[in-house]
gemmi code that builds the backbone of each chain (N, CA, C; Angstrom):
import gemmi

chains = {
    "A": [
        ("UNK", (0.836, -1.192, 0.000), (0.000, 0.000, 0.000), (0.882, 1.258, 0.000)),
        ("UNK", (0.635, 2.152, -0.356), (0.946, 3.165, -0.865), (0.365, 4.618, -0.426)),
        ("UNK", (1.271, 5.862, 0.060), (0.091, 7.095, -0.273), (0.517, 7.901, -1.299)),
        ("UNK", (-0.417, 7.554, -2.399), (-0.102, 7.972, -3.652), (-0.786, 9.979, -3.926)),
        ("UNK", (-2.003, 9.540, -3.078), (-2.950, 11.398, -3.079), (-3.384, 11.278, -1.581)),
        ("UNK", (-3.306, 12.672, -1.295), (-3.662, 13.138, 0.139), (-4.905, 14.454, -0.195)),
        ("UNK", (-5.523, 14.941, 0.373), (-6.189, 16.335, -0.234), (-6.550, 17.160, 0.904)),
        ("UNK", (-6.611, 18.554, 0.294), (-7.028, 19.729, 1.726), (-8.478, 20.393, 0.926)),
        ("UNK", (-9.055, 20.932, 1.819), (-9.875, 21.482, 0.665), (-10.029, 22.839, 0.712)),
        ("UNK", (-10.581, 23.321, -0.256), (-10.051, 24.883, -0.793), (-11.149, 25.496, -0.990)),
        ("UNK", (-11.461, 26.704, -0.640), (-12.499, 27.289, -1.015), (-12.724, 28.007, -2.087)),
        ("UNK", (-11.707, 28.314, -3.188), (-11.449, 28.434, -4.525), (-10.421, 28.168, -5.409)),
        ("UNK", (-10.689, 27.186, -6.405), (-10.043, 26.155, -6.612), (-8.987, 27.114, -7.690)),
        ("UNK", (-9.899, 28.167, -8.165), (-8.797, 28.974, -8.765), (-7.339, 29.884, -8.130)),
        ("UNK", (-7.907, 30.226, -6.808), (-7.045, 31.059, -6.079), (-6.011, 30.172, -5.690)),
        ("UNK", (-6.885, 28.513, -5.187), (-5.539, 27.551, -4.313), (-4.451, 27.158, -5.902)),
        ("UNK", (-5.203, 26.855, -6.958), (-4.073, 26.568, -7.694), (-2.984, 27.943, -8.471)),
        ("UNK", (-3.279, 29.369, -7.785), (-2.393, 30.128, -7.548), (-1.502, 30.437, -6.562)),
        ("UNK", (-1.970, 30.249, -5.661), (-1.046, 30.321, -4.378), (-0.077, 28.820, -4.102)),
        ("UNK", (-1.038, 27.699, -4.207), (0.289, 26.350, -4.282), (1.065, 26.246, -5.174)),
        ("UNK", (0.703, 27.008, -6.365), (1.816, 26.701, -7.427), (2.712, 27.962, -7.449)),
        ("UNK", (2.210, 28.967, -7.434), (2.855, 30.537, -7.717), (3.875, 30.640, -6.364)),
        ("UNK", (2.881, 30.630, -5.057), (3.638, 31.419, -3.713), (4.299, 29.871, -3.312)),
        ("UNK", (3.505, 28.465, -3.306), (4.408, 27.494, -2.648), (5.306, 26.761, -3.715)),
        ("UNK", (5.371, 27.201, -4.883), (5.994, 26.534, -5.848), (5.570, 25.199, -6.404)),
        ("UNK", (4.452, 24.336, -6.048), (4.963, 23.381, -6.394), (4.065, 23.355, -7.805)),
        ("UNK", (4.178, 21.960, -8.597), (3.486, 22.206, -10.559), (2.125, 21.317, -10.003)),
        ("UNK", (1.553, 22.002, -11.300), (0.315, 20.816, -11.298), (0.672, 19.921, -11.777)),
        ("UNK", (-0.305, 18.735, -11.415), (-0.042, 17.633, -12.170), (-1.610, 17.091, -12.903)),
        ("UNK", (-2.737, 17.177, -12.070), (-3.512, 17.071, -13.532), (-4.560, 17.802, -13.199)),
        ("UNK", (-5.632, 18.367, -13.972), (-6.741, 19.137, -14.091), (-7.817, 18.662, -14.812)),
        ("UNK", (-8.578, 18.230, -14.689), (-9.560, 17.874, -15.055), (-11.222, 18.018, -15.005)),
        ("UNK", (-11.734, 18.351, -15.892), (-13.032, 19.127, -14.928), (-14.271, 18.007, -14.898)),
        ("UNK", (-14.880, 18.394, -13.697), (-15.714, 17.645, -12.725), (-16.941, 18.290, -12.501)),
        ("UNK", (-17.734, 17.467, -13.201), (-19.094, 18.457, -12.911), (-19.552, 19.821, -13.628)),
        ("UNK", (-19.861, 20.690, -13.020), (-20.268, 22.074, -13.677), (-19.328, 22.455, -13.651)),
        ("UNK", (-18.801, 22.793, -12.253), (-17.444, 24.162, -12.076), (-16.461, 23.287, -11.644)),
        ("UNK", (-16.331, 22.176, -10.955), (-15.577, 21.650, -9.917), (-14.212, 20.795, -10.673)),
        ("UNK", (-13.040, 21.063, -10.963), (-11.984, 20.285, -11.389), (-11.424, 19.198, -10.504)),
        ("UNK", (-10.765, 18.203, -10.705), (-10.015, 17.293, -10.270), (-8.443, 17.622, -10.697)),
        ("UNK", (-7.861, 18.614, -9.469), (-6.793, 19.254, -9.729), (-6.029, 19.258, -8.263)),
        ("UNK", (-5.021, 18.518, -9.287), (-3.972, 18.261, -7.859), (-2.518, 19.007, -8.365)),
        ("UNK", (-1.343, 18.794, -7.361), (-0.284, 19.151, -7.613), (0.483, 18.267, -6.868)),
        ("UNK", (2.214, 18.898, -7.202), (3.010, 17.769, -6.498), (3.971, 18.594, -6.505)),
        ("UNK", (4.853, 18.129, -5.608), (6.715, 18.569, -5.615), (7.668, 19.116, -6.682)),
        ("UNK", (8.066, 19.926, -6.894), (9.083, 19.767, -8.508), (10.219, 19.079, -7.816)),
        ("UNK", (10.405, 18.917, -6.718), (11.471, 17.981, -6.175), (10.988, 16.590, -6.365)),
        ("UNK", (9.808, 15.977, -6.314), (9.680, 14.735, -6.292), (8.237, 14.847, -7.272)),
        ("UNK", (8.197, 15.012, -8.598), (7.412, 14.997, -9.752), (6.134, 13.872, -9.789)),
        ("UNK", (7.103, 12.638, -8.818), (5.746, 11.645, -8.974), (5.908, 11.080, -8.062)),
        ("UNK", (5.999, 11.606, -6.723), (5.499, 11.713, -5.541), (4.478, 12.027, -5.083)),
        ("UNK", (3.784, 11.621, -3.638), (2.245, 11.958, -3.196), (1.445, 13.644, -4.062)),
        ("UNK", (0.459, 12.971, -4.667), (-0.312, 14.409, -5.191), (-1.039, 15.131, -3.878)),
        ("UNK", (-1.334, 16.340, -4.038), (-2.230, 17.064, -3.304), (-3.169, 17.265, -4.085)),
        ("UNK", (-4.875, 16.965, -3.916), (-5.880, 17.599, -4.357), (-6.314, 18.505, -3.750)),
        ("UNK", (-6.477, 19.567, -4.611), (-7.099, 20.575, -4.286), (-8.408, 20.685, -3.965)),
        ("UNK", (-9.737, 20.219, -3.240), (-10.749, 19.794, -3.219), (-11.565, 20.703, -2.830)),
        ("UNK", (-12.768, 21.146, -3.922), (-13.993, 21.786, -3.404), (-14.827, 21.732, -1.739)),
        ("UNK", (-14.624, 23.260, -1.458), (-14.904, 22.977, 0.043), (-16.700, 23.105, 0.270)),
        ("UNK", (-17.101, 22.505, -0.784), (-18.616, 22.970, -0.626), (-19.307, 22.067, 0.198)),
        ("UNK", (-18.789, 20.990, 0.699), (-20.052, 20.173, 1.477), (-20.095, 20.921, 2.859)),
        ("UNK", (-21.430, 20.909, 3.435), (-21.582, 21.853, 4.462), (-20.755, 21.381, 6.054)),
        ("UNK", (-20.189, 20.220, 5.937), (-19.646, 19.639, 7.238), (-17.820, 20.391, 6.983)),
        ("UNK", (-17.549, 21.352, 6.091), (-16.037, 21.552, 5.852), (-15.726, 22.686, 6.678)),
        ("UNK", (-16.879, 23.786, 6.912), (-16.776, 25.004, 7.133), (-16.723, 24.787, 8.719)),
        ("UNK", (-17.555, 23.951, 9.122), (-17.826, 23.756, 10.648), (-16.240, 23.337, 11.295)),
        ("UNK", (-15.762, 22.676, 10.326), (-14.970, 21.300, 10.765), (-13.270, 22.223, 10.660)),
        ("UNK", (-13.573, 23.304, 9.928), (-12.202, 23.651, 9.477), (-11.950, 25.126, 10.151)),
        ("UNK", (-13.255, 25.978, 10.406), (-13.214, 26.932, 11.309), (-12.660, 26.847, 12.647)),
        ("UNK", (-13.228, 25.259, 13.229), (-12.725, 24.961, 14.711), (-11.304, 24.748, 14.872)),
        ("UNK", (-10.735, 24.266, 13.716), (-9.209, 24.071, 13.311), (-8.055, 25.031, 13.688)),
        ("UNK", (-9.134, 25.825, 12.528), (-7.991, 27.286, 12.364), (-8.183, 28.101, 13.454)),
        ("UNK", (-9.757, 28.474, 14.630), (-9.206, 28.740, 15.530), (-8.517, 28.498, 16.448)),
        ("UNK", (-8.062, 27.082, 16.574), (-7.406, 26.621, 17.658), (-5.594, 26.332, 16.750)),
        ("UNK", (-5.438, 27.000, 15.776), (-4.620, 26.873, 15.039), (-3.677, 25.221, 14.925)),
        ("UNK", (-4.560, 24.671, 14.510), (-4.080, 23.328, 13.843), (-3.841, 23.082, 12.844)),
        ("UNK", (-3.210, 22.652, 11.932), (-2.614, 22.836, 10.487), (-3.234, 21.560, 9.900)),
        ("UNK", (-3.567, 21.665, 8.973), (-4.273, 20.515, 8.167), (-3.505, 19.427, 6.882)),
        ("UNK", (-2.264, 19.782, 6.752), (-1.134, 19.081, 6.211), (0.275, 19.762, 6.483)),
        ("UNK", (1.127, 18.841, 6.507), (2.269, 19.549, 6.833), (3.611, 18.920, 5.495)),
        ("UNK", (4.425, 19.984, 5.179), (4.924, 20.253, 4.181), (6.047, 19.865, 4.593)),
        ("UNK", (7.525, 19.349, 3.897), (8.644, 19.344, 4.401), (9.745, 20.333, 3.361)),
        ("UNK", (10.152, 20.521, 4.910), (11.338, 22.350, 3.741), (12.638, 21.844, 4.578)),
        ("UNK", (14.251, 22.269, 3.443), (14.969, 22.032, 3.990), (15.844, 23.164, 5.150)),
        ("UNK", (14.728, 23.970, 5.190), (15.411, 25.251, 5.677), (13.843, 25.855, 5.991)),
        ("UNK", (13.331, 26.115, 7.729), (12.358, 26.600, 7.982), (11.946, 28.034, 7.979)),
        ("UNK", (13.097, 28.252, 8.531), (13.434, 29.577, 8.551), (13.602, 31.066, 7.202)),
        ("UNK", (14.263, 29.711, 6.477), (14.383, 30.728, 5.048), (13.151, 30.564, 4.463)),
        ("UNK", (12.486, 29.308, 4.693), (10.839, 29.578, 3.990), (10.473, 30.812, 4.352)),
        ("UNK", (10.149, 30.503, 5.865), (9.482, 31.738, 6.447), (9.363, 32.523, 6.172)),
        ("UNK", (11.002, 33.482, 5.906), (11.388, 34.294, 4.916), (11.189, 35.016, 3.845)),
        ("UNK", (11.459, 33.791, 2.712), (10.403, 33.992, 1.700), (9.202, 33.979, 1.728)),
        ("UNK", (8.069, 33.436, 1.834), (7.028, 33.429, 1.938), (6.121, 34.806, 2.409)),
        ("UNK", (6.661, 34.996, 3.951), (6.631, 36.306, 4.335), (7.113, 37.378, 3.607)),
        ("UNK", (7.703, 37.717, 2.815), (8.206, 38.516, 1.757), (6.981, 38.245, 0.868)),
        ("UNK", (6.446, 37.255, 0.891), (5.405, 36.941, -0.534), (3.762, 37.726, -0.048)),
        ("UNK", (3.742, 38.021, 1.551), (2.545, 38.377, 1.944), (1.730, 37.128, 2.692)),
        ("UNK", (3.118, 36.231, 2.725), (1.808, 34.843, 3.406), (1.960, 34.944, 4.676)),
        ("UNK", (0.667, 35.106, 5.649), (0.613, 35.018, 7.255), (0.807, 33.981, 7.576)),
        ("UNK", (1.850, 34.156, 8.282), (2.173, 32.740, 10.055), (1.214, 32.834, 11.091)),
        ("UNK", (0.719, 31.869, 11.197), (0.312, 32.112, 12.537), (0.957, 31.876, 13.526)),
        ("UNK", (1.961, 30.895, 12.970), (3.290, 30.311, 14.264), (4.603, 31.242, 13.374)),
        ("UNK", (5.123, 31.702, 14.312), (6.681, 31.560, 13.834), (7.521, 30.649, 13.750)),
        ("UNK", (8.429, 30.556, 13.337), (9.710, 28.915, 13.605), (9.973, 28.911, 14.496)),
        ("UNK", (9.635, 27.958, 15.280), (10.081, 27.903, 16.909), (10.767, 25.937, 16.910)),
        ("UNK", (11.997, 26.370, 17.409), (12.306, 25.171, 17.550), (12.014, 24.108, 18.490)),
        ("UNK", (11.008, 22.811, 18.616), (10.192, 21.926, 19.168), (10.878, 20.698, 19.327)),
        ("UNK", (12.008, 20.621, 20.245), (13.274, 19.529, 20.156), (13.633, 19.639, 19.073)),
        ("UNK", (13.601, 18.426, 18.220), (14.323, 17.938, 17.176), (14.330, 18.239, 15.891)),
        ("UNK", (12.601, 19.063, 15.920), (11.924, 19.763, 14.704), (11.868, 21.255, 14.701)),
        ("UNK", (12.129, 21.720, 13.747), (11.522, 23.194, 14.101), (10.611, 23.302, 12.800)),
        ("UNK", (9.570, 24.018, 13.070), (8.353, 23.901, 12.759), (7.739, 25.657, 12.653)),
        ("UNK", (6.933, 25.710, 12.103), (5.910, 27.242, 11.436), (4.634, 26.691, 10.918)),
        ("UNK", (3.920, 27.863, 11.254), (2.279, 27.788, 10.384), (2.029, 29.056, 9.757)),
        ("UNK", (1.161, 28.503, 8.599), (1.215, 29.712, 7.449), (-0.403, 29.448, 7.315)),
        ("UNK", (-1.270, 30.342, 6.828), (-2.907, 30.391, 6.434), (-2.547, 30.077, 5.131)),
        ("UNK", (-2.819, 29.210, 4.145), (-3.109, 29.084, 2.656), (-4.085, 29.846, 1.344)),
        ("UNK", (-4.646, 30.627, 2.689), (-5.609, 31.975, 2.104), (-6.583, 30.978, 1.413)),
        ("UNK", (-6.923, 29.638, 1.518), (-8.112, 28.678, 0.789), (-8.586, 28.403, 2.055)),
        ("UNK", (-8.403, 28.965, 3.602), (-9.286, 28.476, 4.359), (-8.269, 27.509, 5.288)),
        ("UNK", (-7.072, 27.375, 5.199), (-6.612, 26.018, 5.726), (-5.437, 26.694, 6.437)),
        ("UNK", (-4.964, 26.130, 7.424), (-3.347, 26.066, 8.385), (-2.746, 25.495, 7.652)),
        ("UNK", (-1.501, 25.618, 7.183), (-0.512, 24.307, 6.421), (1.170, 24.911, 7.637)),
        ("UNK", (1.641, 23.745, 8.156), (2.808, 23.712, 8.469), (4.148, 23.248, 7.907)),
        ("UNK", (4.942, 24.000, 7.595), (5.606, 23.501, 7.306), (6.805, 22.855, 8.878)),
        ("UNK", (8.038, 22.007, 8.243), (9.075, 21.399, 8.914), (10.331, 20.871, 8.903)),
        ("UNK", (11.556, 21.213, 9.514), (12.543, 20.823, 8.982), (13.025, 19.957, 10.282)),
        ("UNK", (12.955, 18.555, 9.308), (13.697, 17.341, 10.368), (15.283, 17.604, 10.428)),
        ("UNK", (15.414, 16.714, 11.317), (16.836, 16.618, 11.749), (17.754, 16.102, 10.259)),
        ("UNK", (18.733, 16.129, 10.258), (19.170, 15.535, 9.411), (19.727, 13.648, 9.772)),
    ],
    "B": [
        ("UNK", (-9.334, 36.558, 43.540), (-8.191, 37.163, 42.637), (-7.136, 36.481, 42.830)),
        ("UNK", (-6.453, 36.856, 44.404), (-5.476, 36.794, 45.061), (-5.221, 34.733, 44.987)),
        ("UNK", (-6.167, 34.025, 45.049), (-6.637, 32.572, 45.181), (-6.316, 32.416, 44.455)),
        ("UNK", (-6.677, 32.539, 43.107), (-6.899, 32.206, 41.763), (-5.148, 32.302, 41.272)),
        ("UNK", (-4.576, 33.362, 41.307), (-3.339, 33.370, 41.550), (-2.123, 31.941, 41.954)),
        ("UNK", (-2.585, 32.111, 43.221), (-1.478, 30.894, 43.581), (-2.015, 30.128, 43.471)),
        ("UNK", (-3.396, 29.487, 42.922), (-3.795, 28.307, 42.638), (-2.807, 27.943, 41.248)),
        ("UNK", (-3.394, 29.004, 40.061), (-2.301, 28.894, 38.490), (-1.042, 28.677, 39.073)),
        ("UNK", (-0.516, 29.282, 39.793), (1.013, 29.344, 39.686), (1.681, 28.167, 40.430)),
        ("UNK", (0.260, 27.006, 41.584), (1.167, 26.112, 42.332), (1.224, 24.727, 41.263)),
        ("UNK", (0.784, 24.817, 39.933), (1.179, 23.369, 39.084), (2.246, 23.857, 38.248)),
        ("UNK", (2.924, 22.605, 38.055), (4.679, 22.998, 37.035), (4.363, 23.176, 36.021)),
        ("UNK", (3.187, 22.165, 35.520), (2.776, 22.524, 33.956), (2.249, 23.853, 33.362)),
        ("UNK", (1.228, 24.361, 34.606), (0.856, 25.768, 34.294), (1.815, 26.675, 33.979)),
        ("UNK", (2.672, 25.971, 35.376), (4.367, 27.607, 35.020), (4.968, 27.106, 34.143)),
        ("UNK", (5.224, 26.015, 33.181), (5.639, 25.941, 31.664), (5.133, 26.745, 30.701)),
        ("UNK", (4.371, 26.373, 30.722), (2.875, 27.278, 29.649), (3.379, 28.675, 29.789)),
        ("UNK", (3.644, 29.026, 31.392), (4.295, 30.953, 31.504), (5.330, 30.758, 30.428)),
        ("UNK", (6.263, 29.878, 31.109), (7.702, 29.859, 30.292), (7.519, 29.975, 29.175)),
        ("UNK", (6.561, 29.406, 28.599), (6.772, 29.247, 27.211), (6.108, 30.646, 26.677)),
        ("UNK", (5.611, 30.869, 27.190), (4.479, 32.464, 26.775), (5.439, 33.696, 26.706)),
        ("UNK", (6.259, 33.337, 27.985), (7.571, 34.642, 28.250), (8.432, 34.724, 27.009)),
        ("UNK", (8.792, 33.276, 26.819), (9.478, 33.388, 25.432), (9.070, 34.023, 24.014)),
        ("UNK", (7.590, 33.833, 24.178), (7.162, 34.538, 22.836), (5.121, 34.434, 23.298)),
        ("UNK", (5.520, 35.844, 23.698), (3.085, 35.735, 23.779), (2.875, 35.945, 22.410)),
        ("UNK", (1.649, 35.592, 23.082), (0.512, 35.356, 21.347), (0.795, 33.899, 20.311)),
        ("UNK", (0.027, 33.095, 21.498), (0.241, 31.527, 20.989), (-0.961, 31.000, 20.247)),
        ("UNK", (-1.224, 29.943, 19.493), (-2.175, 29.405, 19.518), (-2.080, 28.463, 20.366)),
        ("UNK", (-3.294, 27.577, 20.400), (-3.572, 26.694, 21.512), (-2.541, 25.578, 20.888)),
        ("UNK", (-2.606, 25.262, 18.894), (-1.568, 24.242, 18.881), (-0.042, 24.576, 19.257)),
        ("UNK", (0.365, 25.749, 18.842), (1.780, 26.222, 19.260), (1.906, 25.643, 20.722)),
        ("UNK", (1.323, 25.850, 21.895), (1.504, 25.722, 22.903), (1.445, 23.970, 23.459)),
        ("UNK", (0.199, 23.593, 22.600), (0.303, 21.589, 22.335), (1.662, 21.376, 22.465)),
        ("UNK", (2.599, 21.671, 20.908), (3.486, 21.681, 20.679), (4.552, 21.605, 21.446)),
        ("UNK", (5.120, 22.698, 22.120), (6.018, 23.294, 22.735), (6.175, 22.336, 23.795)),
        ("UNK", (4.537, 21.917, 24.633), (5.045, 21.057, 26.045), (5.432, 19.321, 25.312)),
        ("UNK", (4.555, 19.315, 24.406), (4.914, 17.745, 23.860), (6.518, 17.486, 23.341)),
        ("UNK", (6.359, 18.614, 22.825), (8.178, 18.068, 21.340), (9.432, 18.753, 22.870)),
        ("UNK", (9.368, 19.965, 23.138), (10.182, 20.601, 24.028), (10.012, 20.268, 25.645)),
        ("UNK", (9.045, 19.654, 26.096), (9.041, 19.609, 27.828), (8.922, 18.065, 27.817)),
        ("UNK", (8.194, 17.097, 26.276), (8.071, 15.764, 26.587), (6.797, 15.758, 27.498)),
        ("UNK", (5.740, 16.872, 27.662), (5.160, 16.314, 28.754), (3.593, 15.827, 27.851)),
        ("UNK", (3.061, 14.746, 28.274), (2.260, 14.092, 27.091), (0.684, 14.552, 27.492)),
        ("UNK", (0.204, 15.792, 27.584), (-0.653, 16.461, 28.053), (-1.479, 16.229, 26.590)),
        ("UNK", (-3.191, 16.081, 26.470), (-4.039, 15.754, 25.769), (-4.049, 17.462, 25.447)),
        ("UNK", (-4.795, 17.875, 24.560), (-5.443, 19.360, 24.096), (-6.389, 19.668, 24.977)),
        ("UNK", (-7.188, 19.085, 25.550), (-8.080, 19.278, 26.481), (-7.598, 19.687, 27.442)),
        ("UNK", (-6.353, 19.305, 28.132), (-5.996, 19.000, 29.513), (-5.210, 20.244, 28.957)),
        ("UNK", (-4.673, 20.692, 28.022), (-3.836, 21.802, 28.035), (-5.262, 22.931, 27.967)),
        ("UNK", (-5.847, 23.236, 27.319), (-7.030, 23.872, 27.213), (-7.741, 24.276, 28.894)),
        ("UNK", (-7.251, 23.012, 29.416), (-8.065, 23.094, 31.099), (-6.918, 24.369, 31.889)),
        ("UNK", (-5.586, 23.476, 31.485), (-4.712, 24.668, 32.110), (-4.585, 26.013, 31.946)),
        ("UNK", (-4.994, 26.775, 30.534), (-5.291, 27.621, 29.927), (-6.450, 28.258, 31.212)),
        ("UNK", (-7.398, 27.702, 30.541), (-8.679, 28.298, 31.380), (-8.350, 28.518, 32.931)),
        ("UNK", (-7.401, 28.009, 33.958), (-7.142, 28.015, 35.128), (-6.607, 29.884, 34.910)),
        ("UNK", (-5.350, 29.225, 34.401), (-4.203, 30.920, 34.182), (-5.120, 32.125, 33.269)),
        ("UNK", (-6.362, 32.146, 32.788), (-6.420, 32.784, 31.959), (-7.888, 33.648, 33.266)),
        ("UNK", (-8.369, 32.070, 34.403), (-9.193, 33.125, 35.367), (-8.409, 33.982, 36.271)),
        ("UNK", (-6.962, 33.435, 36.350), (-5.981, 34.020, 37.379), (-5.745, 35.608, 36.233)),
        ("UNK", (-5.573, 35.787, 35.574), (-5.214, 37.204, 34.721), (-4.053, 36.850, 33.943)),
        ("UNK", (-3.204, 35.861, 34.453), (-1.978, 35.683, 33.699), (-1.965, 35.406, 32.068)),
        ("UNK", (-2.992, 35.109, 31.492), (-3.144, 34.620, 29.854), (-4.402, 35.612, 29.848)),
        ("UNK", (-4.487, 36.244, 28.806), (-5.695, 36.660, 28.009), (-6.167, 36.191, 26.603)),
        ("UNK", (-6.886, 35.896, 26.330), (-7.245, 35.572, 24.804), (-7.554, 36.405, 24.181)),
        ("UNK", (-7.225, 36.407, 22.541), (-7.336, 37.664, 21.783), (-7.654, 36.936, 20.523)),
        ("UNK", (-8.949, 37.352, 19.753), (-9.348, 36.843, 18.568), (-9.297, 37.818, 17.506)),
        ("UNK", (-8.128, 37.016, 16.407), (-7.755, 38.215, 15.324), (-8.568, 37.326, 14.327)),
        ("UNK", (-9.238, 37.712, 13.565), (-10.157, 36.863, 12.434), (-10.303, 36.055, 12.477)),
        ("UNK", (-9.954, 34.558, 12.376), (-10.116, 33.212, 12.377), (-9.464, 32.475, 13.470)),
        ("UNK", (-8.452, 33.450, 13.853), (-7.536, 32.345, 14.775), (-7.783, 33.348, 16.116)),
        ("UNK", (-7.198, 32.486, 17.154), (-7.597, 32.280, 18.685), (-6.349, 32.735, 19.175)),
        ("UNK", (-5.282, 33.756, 19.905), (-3.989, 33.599, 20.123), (-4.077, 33.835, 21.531)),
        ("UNK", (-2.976, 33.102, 22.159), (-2.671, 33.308, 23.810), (-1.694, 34.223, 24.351)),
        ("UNK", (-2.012, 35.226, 24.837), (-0.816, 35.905, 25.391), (-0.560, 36.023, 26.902)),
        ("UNK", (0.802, 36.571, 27.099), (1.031, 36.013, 28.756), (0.795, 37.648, 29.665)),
        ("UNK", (-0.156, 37.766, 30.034), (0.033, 39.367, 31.232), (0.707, 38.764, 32.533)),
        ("UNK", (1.614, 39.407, 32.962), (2.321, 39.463, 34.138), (2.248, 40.601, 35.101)),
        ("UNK", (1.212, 40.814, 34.995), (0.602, 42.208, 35.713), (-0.232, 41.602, 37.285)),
        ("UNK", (-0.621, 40.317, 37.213), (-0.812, 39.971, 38.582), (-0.018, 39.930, 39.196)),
        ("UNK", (0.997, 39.400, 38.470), (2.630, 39.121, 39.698), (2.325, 39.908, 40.972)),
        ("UNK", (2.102, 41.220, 40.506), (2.566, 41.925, 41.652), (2.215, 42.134, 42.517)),
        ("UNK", (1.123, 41.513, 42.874), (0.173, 41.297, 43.849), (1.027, 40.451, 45.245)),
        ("UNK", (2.067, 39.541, 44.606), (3.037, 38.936, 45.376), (3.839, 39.795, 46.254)),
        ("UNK", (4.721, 40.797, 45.276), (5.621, 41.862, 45.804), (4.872, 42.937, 46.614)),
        ("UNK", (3.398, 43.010, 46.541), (2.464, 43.948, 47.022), (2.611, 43.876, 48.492)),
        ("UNK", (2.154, 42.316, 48.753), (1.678, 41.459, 49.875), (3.198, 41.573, 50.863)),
        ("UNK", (4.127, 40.564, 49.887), (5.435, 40.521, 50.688), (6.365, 41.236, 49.780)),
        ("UNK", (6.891, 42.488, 50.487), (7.600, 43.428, 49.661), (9.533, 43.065, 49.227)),
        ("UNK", (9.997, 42.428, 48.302), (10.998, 43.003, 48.045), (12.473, 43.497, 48.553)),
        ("UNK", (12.991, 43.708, 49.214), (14.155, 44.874, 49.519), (14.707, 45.422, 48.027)),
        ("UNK", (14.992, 46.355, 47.698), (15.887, 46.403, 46.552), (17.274, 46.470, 46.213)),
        ("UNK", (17.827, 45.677, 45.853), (18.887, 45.164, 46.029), (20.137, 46.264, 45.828)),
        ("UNK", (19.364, 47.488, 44.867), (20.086, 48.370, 44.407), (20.349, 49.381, 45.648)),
        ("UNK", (19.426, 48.976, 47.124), (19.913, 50.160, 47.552), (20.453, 49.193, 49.022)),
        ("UNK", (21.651, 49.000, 49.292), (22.521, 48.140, 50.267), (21.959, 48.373, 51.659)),
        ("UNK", (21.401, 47.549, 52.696), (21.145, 47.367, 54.198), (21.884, 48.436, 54.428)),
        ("UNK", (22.028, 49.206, 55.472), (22.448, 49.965, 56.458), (23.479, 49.065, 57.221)),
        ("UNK", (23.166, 47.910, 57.352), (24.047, 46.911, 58.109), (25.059, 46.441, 57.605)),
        ("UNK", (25.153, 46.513, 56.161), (26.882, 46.474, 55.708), (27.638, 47.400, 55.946)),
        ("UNK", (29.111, 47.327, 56.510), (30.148, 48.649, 56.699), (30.613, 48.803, 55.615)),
    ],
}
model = gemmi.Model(1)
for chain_id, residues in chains.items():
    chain = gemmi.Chain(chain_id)
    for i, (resn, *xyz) in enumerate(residues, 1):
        res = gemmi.Residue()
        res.name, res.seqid = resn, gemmi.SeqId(i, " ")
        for name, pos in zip(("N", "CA", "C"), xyz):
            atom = gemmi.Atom()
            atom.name, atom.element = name, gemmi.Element(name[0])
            atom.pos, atom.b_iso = gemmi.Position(*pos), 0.0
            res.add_atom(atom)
        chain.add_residue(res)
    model.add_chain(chain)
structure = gemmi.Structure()
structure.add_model(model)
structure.setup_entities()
């Protein structure tokens, strides 16, 4: 078994596939449209091309808003990203206009940050030990 | 007031939570998960940290502050002084009379 796709969901599928690809860098990998408006659009790593996809997933069912509000106020991150350098993300990113809600604070072995994805979601990033 | 006080301040975990607040206020509730699990090792549930919260936050020492979506914790140290009030201090800057 395998984790081949993971997904967050987005409250506009146009904005998230600007900000994950533009501000977090990573490419799409496929698009496909679903329904009226709704695509089947994921992305992936340019470091690891065919590695786990992310779908970008329509946040319209009514159990997302409940479920993801309680999240973000208690600031819990809903996937977490791996960077080889936390700090210089930070950096950049913050230069890009993206809010932390955490700063890099080092947590033993990890040091760790949270960023809003502006689709509604916490995403953390993390840099393991070597 | 005065109760509420040394009640927060007589558990170790509560005075972590300070520690960790002193180092940097304006937490979320996960930042603070965080900090005692990965940095103190101490294997406290969200709830049970949430409970400690609510203790320090009736004492005055934490206030909560809601910026749009998110929830952040910050540390007031403005009760302290209720300590130094009660039992005062000497100041160190100004030497006993009793040294020659």
């Amino acid at each position: 078994m395998k984790i081949h796709l993971t997904s967050v969901f987005v409250d506009d599928q146009a904005k998230a596939e600007r900000f994950y690809t533009e501000t977090l860098g990573f490419v799409k990998k496929h698009d496909v449209p679903v329904g009226a408006q709704d695509r089947w659009l994921t992305v992936v790593s340019p470091e690891e091309p065919g590695g786990t996809e992310l779908l970008l997933e329509p946040a319209g069912h009514p159990a997302v808003k409940p479920y993801r509000d309680a999240l973000v106020a208690d600031g819990i991150p809903i996937a977490q990203f791996a960077v080889a350098d936390v700090r210089a993300e930070y950096d950049r990113l913050t230069a890009l206009g993206v809010h932390f809600t955490q700063e890099p604070v080092e947590m033993g072995p990890v040091t760790t940050a949270v960023f809003d994805d502006t689709c509604g979601n916490l995403i953390q990033i993390a840099t393991q030990p070597e | 007031m005065a109760e509420e006080l040394f009640k927060a301040l007589a558990d170790p975990t509560r005075r972590t939570i300070l520690d960790e607040l002193a180092d940097r206020s304006g937490q979320t509730l996960f930042e603070i998960c965080g900090r005692l699990s990965m940095k103190h090792r101490l294997g406290l549930s969200r709830q049970a940290v949430s409970q400690h919260l609510a203790v320090l936050e009736s004492a005055g020492l934490v206030e909560t502050r809601r910026e749009g979506r998110y929830k952040y914790h910050d540390l007031n140290t403005a009760p302290l002084r209720q300590i130094t009030d009660r039992w005062p201090v000497p100041d160190p800057s100004r030497p006993e009379e009793s040294t020659p």
